[in-house]
C-alpha positions in Angstrom: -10.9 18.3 -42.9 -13.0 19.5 -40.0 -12.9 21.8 -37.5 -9.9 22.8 -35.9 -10.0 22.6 -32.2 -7.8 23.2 -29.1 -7.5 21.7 -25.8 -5.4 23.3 -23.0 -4.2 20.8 -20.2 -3.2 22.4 -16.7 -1.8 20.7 -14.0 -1.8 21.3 -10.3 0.2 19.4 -9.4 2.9 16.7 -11.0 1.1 13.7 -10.9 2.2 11.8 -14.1 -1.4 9.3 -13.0 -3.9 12.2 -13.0 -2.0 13.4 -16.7 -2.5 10.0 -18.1 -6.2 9.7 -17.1 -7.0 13.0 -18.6 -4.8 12.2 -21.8 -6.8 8.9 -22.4 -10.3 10.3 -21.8 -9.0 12.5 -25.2 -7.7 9.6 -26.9 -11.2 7.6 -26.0 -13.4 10.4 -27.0 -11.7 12.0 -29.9 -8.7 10.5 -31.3 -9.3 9.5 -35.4 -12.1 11.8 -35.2 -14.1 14.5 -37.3 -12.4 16.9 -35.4 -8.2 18.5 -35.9 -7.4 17.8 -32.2 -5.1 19.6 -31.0 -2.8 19.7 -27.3 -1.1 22.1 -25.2 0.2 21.2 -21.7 1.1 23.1 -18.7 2.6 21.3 -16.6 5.7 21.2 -13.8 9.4 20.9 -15.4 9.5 17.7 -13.7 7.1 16.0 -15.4 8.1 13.7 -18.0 6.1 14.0 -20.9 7.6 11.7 -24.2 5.4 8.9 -23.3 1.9 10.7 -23.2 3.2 13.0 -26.3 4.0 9.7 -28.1 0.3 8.4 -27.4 -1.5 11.7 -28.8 0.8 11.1 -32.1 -0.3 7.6 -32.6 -3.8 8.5 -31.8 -3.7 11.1 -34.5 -3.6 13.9 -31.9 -1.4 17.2 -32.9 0.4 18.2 -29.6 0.9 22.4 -30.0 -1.3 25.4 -30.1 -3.9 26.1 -33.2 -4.3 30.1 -33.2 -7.0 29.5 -36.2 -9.1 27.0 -33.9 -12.3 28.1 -33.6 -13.5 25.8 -30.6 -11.2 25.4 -27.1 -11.9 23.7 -24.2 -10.0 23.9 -20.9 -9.2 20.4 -19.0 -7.3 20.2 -15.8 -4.8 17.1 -15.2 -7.0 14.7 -13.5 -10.1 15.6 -15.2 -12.0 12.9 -17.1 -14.7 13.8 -19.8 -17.4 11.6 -21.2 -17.3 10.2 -24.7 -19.8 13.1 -26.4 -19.2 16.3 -24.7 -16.8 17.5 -27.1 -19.3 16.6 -30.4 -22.5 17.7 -28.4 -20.6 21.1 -27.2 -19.4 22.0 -30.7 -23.1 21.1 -32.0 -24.5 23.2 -29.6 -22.4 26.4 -30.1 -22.6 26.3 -33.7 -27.0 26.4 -33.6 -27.4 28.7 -30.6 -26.2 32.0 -29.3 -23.9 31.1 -26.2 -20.5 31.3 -26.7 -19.4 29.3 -24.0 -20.8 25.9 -22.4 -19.8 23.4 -20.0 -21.1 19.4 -19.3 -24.6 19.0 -17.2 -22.6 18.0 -14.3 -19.4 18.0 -12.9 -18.9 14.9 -11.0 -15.8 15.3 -8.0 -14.3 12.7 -5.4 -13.0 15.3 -2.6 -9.3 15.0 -1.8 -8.4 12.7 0.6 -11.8 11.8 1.3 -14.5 8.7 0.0 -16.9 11.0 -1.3 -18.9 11.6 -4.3 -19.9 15.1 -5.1 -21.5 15.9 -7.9 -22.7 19.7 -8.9 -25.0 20.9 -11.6 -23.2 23.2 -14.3 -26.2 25.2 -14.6 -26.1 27.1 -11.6 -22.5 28.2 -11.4 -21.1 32.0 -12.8 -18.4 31.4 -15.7 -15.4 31.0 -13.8 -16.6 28.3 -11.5 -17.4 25.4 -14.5 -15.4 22.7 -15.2 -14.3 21.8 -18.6 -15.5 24.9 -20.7 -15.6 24.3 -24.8 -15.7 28.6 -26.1 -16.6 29.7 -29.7 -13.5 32.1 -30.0 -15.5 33.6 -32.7 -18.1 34.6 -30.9 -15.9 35.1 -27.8 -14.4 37.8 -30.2 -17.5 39.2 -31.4 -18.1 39.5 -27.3 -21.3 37.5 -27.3 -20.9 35.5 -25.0 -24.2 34.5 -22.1 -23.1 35.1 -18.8 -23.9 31.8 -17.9 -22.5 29.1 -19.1 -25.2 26.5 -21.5 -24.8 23.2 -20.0 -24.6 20.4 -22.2 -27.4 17.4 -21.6 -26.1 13.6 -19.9 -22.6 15.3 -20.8 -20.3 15.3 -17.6 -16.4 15.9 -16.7 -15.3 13.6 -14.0 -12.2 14.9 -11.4 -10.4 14.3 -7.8 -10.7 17.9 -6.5 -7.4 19.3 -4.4 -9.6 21.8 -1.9 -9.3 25.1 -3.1 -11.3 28.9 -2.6 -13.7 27.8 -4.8 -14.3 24.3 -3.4 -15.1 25.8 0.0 -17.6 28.1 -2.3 -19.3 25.2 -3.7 -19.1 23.5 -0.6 -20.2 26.9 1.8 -23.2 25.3 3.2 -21.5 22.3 4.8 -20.4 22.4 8.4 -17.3 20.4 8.7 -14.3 20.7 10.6 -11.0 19.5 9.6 -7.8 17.9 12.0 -5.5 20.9 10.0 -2.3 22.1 11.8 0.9 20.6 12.8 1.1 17.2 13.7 3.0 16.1 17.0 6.4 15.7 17.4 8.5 14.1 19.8 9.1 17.0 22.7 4.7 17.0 22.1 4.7 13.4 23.0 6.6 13.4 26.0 5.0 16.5 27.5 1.5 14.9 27.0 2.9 11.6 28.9 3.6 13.8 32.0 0.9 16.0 32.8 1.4 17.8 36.2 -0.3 20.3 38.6 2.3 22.5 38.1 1.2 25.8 36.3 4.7 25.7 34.1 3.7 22.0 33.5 0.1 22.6 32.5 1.2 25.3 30.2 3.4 23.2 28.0 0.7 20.4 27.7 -1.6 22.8 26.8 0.7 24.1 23.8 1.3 20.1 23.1 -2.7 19.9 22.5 -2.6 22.8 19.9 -0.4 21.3 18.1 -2.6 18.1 18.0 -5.6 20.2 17.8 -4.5 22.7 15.0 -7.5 25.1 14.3 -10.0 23.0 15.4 -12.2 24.5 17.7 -14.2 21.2 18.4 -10.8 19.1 19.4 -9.7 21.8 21.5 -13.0 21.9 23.5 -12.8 18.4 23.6 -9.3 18.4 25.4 -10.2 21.6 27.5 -7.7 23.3 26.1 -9.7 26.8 25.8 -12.9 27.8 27.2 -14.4 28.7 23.4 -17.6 26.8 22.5 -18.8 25.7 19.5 -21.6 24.6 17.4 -21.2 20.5 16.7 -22.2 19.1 13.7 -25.4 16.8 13.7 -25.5 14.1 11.5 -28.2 15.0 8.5 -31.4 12.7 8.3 -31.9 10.0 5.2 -35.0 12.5 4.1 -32.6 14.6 3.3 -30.2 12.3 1.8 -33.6 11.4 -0.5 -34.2 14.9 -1.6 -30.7 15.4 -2.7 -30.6 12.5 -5.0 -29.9 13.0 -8.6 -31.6 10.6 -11.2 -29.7 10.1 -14.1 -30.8 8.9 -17.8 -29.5 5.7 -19.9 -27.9 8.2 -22.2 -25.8 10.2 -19.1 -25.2 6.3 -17.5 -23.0 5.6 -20.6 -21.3 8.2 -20.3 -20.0 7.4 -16.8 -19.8 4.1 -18.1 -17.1 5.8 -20.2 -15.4 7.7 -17.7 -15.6 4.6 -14.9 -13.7 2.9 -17.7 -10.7 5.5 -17.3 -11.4 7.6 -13.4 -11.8 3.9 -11.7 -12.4 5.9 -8.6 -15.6 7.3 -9.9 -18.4 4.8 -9.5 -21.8 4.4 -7.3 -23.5 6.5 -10.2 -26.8 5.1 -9.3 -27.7 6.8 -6.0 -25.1 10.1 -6.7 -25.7 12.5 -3.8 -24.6 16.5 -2.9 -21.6 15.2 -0.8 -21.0 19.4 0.4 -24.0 18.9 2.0 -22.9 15.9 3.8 -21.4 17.1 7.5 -17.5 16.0 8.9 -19.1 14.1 11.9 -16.9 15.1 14.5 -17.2 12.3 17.4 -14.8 10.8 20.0 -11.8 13.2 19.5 -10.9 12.7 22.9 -9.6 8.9 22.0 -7.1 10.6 19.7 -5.3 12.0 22.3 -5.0 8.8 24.4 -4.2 6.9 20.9 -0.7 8.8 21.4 -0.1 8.1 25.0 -0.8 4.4 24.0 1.5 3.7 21.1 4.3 5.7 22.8 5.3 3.2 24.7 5.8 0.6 21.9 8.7 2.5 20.7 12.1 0.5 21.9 14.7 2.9 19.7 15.4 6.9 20.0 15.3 6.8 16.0 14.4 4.1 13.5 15.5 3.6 10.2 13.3 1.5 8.0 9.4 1.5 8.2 7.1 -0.5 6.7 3.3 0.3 7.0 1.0 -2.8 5.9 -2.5 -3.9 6.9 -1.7 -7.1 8.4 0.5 -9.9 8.4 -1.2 -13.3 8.4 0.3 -16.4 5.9 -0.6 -15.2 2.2 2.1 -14.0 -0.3 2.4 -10.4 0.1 2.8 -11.4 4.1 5.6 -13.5 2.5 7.1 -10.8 0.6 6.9 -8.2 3.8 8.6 -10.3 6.4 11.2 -11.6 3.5 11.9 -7.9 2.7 12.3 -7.1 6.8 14.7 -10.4 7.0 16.3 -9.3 4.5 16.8 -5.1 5.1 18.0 -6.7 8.9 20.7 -8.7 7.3 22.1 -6.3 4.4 22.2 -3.3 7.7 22.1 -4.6 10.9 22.7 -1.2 12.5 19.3 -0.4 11.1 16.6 0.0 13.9 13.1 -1.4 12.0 9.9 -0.7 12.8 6.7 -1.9 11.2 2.7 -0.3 11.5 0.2 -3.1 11.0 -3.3 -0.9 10.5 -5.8 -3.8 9.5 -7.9 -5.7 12.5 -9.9 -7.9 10.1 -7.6 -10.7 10.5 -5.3 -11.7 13.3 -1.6 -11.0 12.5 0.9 -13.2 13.6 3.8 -11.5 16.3 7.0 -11.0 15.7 7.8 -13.8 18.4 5.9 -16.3 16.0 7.7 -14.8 12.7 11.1 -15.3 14.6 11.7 -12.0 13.6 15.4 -10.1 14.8 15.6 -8.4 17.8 16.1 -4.8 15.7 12.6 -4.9 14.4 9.6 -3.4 16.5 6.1 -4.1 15.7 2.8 -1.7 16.4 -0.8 -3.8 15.8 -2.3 0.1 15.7 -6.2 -2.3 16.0 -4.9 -4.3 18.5 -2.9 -1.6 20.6 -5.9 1.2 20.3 -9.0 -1.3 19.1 -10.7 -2.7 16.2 -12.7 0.3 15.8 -9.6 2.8 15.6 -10.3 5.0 12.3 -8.3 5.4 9.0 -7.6 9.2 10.2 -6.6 8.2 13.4 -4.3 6.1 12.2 -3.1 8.4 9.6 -1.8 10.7 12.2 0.1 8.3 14.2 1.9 7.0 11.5 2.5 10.6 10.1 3.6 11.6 13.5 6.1 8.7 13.9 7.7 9.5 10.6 8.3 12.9 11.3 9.6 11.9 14.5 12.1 9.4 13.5 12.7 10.7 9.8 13.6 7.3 8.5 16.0 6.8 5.6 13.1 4.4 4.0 9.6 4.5 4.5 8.1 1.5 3.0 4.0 1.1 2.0 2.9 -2.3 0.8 -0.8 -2.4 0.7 -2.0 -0.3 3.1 -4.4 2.3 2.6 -3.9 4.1 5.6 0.2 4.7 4.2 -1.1 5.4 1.0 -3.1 8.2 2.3 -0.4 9.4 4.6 2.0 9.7 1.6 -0.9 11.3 -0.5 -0.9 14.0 1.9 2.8 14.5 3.3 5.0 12.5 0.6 6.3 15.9 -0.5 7.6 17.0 3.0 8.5 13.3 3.3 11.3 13.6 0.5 12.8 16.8 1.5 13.2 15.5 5.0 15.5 12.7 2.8 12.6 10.1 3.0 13.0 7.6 0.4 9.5 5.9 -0.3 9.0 2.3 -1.8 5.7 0.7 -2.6 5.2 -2.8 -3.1 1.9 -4.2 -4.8 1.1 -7.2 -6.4 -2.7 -8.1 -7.3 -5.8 -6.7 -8.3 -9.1 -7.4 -8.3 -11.8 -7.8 -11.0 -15.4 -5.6 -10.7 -18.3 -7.1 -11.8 -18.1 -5.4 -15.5 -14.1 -6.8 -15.6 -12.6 -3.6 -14.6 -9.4 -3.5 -12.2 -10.0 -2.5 -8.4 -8.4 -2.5 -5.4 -5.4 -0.6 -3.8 -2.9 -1.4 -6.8 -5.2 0.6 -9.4 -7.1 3.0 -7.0 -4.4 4.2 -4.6 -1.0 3.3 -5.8 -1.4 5.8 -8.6 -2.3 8.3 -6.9 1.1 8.0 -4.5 2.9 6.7 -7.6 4.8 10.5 -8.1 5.9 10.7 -4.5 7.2 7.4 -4.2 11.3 6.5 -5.6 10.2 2.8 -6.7 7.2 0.2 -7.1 8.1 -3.5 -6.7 5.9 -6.5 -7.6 6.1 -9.9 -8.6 4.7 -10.1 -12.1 5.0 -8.7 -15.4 1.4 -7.9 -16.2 0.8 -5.6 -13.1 3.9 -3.7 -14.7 2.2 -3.6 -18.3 -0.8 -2.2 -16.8 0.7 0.6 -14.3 3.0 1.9 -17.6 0.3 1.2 -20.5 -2.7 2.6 -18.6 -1.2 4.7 -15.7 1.4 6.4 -17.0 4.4 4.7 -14.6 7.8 4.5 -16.3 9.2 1.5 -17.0 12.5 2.0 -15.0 10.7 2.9 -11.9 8.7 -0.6 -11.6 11.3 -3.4 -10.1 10.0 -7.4 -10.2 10.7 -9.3 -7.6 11.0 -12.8 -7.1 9.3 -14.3 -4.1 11.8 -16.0 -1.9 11.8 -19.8 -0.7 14.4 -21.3 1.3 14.7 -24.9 2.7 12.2 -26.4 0.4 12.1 -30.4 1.0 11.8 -32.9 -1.7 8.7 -34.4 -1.8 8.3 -38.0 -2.9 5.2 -39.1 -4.4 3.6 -42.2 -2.2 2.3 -45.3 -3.8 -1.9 -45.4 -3.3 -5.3 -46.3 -5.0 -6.7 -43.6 -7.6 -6.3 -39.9 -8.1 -5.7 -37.0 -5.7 -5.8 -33.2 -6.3 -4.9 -30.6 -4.0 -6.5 -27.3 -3.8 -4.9 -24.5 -1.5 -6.3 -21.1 -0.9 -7.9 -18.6 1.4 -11.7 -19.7 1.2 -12.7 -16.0 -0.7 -14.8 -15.1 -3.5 -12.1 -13.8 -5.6 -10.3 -17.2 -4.9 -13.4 -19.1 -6.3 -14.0 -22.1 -4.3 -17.5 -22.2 -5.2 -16.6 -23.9 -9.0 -14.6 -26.5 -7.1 -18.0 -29.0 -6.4 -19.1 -28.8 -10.0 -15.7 -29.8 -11.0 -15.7 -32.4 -8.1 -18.9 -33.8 -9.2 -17.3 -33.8 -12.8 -15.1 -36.1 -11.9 -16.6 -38.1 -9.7 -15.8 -41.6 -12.3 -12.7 -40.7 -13.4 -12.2 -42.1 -9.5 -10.5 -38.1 -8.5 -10.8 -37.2 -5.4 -10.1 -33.0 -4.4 -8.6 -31.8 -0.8 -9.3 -27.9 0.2 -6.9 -26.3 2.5 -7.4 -23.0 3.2 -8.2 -20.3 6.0 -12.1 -19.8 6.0 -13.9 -16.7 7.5 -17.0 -16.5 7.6 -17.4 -12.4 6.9 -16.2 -13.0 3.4 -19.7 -14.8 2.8 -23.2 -13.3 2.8 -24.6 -16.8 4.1 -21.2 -17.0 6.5 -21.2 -20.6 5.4 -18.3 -22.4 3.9 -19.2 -23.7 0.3 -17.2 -26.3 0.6 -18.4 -27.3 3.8 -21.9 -27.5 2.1 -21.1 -28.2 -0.9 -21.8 -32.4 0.2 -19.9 -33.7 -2.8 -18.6 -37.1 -1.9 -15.3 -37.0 -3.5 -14.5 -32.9 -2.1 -13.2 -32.5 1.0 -12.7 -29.2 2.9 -9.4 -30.0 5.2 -9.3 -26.9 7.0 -6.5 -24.1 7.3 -3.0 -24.2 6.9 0.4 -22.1 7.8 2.9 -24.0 6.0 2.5 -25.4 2.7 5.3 -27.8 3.0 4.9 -29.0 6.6 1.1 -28.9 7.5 0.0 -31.0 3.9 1.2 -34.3 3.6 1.9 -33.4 -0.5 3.4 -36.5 -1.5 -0.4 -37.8 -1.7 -1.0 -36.0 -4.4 -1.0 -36.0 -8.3 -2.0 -32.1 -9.3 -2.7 -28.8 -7.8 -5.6 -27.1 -9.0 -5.7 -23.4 -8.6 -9.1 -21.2 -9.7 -8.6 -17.6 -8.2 -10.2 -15.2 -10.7 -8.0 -12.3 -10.5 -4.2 -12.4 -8.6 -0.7 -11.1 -9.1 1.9 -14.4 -8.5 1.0 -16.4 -5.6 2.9 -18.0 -3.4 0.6 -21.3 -3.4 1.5 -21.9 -7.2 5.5 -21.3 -6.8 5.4 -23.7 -3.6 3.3 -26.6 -5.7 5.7 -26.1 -8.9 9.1 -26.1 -6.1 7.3 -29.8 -4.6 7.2 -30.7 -8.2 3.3 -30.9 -8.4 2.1 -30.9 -12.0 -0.2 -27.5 -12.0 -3.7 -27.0 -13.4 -4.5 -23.2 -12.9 -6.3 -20.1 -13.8 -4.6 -18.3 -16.6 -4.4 -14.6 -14.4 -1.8 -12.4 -13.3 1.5 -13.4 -13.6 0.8 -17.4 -13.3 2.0 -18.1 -16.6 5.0 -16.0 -16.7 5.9 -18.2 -13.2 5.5 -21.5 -14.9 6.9 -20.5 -17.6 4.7 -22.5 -19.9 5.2 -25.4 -17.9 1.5 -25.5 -16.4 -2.1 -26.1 -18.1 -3.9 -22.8 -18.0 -7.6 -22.2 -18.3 -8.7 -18.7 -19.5 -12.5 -19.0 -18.8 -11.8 -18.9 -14.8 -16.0 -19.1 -14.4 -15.8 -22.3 -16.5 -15.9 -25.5 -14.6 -16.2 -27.5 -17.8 -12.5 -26.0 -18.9 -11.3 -27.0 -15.7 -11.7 -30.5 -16.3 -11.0 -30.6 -19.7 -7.7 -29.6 -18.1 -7.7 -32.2 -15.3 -8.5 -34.4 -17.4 -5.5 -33.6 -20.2 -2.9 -33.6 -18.0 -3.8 -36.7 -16.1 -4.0 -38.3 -19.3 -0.7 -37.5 -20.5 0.7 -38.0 -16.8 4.7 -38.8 -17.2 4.8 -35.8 -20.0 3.2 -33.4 -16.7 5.4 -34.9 -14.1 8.6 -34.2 -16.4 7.4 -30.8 -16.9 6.5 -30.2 -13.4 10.4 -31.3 -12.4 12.4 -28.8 -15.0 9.8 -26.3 -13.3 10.8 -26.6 -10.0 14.6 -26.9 -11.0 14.4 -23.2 -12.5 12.7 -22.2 -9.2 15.3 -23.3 -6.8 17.6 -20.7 -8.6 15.3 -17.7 -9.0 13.7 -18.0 -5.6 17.0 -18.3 -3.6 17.6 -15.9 -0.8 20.8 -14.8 -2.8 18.7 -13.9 -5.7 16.0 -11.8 -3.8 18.8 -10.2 -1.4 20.5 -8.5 -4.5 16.9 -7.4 -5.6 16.3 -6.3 -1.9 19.5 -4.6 -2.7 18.5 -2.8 -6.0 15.5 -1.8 -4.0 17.1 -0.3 -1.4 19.6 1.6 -3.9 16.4 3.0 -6.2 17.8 6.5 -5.9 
């Protein structure tokens, strides 16, 4: 057997996410190994443990203490360590005389914030080190270096929580942070009526504190003291250079490794001292008008249900919001609604044009305050208006300004009685296949905080409970709704028509669609595209099926409604080639017009169709796409009958009285 050693696992705080990150690195880098691993965890009461205990036992992992280990190492929950640490460490303590070393660096994404920090090992004291691996016995013999050894292209990868020691490491940075109490209403209304009037002045001054906090720089900024202060100065890119850390092919693979697990650490190319990198601290005085400007959008004295998303345009989690505000309206009509949009890039449509009730106010936070309103800014407002109006829901579906407002304040959100639901759906695919995007980056990190997670497909389930640690019961899937779909009768005409329907995006892959068009070109097939194109979603801002100059594919510009604005009776098959998505609404609205379905094999597409479609696996394939085309044009009647018993099974799990009682489960979570 070999040697026995012992890892200790702390948390901070109860994130079941940051438990299971740190739990798989172990598993990754150790389990079945040379070593006896064994586990201890500290961790909050609350904290449900049989699932990760149930991992370390199938990975061969002993969960309990080993007094006769001669080797420990120290991990805290979140922390993510490469692959050889542990054998390199163990190595290295057995051949040389320090009794204690840590990895080369210690790589850390500062709460709350997009940086990358990373910090050589070799120059801290003892207690400042992440992920220390001691030789107990010569810990015993008290021989242990009073520095640590760091271990070569080793590293332990963390989100840090700001603590004594962060401010240490970070002591030569001159940031200033928007800390202190955030408005509340009596704030609001004093700053609305400023006056002459020394009493007056007095209280609006004591209103800016409390938007100010500590910060010495706001403060100036409203005149609310006469203090001055030094103002940060944005660093030059020479000194950006200088602080560049060059890493070998050995320490790349094992980020490679980590990346795998911490999908928030990348960009390990270029990695930079970040707690050298100043809090710019510019245009503070447009926060305080931000206030002024939203506080007039309020119609109600209280509101019950909030919803924070980025936009709301015509794509299937837009479908799934304004469904869900139908819906909550209906089931409680004495509920006052209000909804934060906090995404400029597109357009949103108004409530006038979603013919949404009377009870539901909406705030365009980029189109009330401008484009160029920041993620902080917004932040605040949509903190403030929660603790305003303590709502009995607050409601986050794909926003990343309400993750990071629930990040921060979720805690003092569910002792005010604040019951928060997330909604997510997709993901996306990196370039090396890995998941991104807000369902896998920020979702977990809210996941504790929240009282329940809907979506609309069984595999973004598996992978939030497989590789994120979410319990099962906690993870409701919704069916999309769809009301008043027509019947569409097919129309006599000369050769073969497909439909494709998307948002012209990468990630939707419209650029395969020529090759299969030119594919096809004598099977006499011609392919419609409809689809919303914008032109910052493409490095040449051109349209590739605009250029594409196929003559059987033919871009027919956008669309709002799937069964009004396309005349789908002209066609034989929809074709659908997105490389990575959750369960679109495109695909449910071709099976419900009874459209014979050719599409990529992703998400949950072919728990939707219910085997009922052709799938294609290789989404980068155009060859497998026709091959597809081709199949189920060939074997048309079988398709069409298919296609039918599809959209028959539809019409029942898509009904509004099917998703009210799943709005209703929702709202009855805990």
């Amino acid at each position: 057997m070999g040697e026995k050693v012992e890892i200790n696992i702390f948390s901070r705080t109860p994130l079941i996410s940051d438990l299971h990150e740190t739990i798989t690195s172990i598993i990754n880098a150790l389990g079945f190994s040379k070593f006896q691993i064994y586990v201890t965890i500290d961790a909050p009461a609350e904290l449900p443990l049989d699932t990760e205990l149930a991992r370390l036992k199938k990975a061969g992992i002993n969960y309990g203490e080993a007094s006769d280990a001669r080797f420990t190492m120290s991990l805290e929950s979140g922390e993510v360590i490469s692959k050889s640490y542990l054998y390199k460490a163990t190595e290295y303590l057995k051949l040389n005389s320090a009794g204690f070393v840590s990895p080369e660096y210690t790589i850390k994404r500062a709460a709350f914030r997009p940086i990358l920090a990373v910090i050589n090992n070799a120059s801290l004291p003892l207690d400042a080190t992440k992920a220390p691996v001691i030789d107990r016995a010569k810990l015993n013999n008290e021989s242990i270096s009073p520095l640590a050894a760091t271990i070569k292209d080793t590293c332990v990868a963390s989100q840090e929580i700001p603590t004594s020691l962060d401010r240490y490491l970070r002591s030569k940075a001159k940031s200033v942070s928007l800390s202190g109490p955030f408005l509340t209403k009596s704030h609001l209304e004093q700053i609305s009526k400023p006056s002459s009037k020394p009493s007056r002045r007095n209280n609006l001054k004591q209103s800016i504190k409390a938007l100010c906090g500590r910060s010495k720089v706001l403060r100036k900024a409203f005149a609310c003291n006469d203090t001055d202060c030094d103002r940060s100065k944005e660093l030059p890119d020479s000194h950006y250079e200088k602080n560049t850390i060059y890493i070998s092919n050995q320490m790349r693979n094992e980020l490679e490794s980590i990346a795998s697990i911490k999908y928030a650490i990348k960009g390990y190319d270029a990695m930079k001292y970040a707690n050298l990198t100043p809090f710019l601290t510019k245009n503070y005085r447009k926060l305080f008008n931000n206030y002024l400007a939203i506080s007039g959008h309020f119609s109600h004295e209280n509101y019950d249900y909030i919803m924070v998303l980025p936009w709301l345009i015509s794509g299937g989690i837009d479908l799934f919001a304004i469904n869900y505000l139908k819906t909550v309206a209906k089931l409680h009509p004495d509920y006052n609604i209000l909804v934060f949009l906090t995404n400029g890039f597109h357009r949103s449509f108004t409530k006038d044009e979603l013919n949404l009730p009377e009870n539901i106010d909406f705030v365009n936070l980029p189109e009330i305050l401008g484009k160029n309103i920041s993620d902080n800014s917004m932040e605040q407002i949509v903190h403030s208006s929660i603790n305003i109006f303590s709502p009995k829901y607050l409601h986050i579906i794909a926003s990343k300004v309400g993750y990071n407002v629930v990040i921060k304040s979720g805690d003092t959100f569910r002792k005010d009685g604040v019951n928060i639901l997330f909604s997510s759906y997709n993901y996306l695919l990196g370039p090396h296949h890995e998941y991104m995007g807000y369902s896998v980056e920020e979702l977990p990190k809210a996941y504790r905080l929240g009282d329940i997670v809907t979506t609309d497909n069984e595999k973004s389930k598996s992978i939030w409970t497989n590789q994120y640690g979410f319990r099962e019961e906690d993870v409701l899937v919704h069916n999309q709704l769809f009301d008043n779909i027509p019947t569409v009768t097919p129309s006599s005409k000369d050769g073969i028509k497909i439909l494709w329907a998307a948002h012209i995006r990468p990630e939707k892959n419209p650029q395969i669609l020529p090759e299969i068009a030119n594919a096809l070109k004598d099977d006499h097939v011609e392919i419609d595209c409809y689809g919303l194109f914008t032109k910052d979603n493409w490095k040449t801002e051109e349209n590739p099926l605009d250029t594409a100059a196929i003559s059987n594919l033919h871009y027919k510009g956008p669309y709002n409604d799937f069964f009004k604005d396309i005349n789908l009776a002209d066609y034989d098959l929809f074709l659908y080639t997105s490389h990575a998505d959750g369960t679109p609404n495109v695909i449910l609205e071709a099976a419900l017009a009874g459209l014979p379905i050719v599409s990529s094999d992703i998400g949950g597409i072919a728990e939707a169709t219910a085997m009922k479609a052709t799938l294609v696996k290789d989404t980068y394939s155009a060859t497998d796409f026709v091959s597809a085309i081709r199949s189920v044009l060939a074997h048309h009647d079988e398709s069409k009958k298919n296609a039918e018993k599809l959209r028959n099974e539809l019409l029942t799990a898509h009904s509004e009285e099917t998703f009210k009682k799943q709005t209703e489960s929702m709202l009855r979570s805990k």
